[in-house]
C-alpha positions as CSV (number, residue, x, y, z in Angstrom):
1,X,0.0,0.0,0.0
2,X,1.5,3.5,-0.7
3,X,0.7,6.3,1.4
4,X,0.8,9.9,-0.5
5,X,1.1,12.5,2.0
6,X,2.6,15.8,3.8
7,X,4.2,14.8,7.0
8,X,2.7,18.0,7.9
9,X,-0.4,17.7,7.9
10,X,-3.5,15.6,9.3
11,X,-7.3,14.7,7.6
12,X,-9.9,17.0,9.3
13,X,-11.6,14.4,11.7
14,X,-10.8,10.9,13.2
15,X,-13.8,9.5,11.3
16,X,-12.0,10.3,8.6
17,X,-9.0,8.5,8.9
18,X,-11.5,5.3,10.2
19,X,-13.1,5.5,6.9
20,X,-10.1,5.5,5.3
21,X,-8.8,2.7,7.3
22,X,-11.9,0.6,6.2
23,X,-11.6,1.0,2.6
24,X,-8.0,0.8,2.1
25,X,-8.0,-2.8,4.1
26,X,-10.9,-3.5,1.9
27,X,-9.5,-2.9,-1.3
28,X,-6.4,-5.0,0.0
29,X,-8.9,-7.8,0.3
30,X,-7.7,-8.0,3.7
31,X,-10.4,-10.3,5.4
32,X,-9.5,-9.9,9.6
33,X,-12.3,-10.1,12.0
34,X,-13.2,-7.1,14.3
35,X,-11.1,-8.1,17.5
36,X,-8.2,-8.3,14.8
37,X,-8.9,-4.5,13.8
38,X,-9.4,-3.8,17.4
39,X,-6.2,-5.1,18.7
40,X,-4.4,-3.6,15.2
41,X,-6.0,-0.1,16.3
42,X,-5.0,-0.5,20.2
43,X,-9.1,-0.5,20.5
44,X,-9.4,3.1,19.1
45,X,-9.9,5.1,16.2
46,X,-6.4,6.0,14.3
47,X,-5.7,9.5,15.6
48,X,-3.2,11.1,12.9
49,X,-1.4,9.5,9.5
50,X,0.7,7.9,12.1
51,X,-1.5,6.0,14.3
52,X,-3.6,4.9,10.2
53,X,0.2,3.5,9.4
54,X,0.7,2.0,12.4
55,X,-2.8,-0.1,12.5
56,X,-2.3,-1.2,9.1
57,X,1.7,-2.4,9.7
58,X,-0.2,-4.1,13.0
59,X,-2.1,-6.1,10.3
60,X,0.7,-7.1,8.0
61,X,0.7,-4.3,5.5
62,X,3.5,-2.0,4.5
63,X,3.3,1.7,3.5
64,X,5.5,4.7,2.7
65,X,5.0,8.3,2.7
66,X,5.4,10.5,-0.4
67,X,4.6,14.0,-1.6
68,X,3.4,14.0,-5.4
69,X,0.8,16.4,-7.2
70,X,-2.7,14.7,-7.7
71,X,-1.2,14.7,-11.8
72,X,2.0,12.8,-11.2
73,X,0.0,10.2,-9.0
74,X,0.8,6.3,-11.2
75,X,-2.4,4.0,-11.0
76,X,-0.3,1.2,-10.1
77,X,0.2,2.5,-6.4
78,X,-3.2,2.0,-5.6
79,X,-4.8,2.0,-3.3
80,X,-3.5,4.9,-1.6
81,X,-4.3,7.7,0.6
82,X,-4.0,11.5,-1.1
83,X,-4.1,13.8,1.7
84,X,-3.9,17.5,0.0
85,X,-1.8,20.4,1.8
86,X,-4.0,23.1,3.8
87,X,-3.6,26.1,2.5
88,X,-3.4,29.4,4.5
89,X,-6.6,31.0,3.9
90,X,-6.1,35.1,2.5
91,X,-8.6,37.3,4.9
């Protein structure tokens, strides 16, 4: 699994990242039961990119981090996680 990311920065909301968490392990065909996700997650929703790579190295999976433009992204490292930059807001 390839992670594409800014160390930087973090998705908006935990649900977030526990969505993510749900459809990247089912587009790896992973097929774990809950107590394995539980004890993969420490029995909590992933916090930050971090805890998301942790939980899925917990289950066997490997990842890396990488910053590349939503153009230069290559089909073949999916599924991956595109988490864009914030942006300072002008105001």
């Amino acid at each position: 699994m390839s992670m594409v990311a800014a160390e930087s920065v973090a998705p908006s909301s935990v649900s977030d990242l526990t969505l993510c968490l749900d459809v990247i392990l089912r587009e790896l065909g992973w097929r774990g039961t809950p107590r394995q996700l539980a004890e993969a997650t420490g029995l909590r929703d992933p916090r930050d990119l971090t805890d998301l790579r942790n939980a899925m190295a917990n289950l066997g999976f490997t990842s890396r981090v990488s910053e590349r433009r939503m153009r230069d992204l290559d089909p073949r490292l999916m599924p991956f996680l595109f988490i864009q930059e914030a942006r300072a807001r002008a105001g």
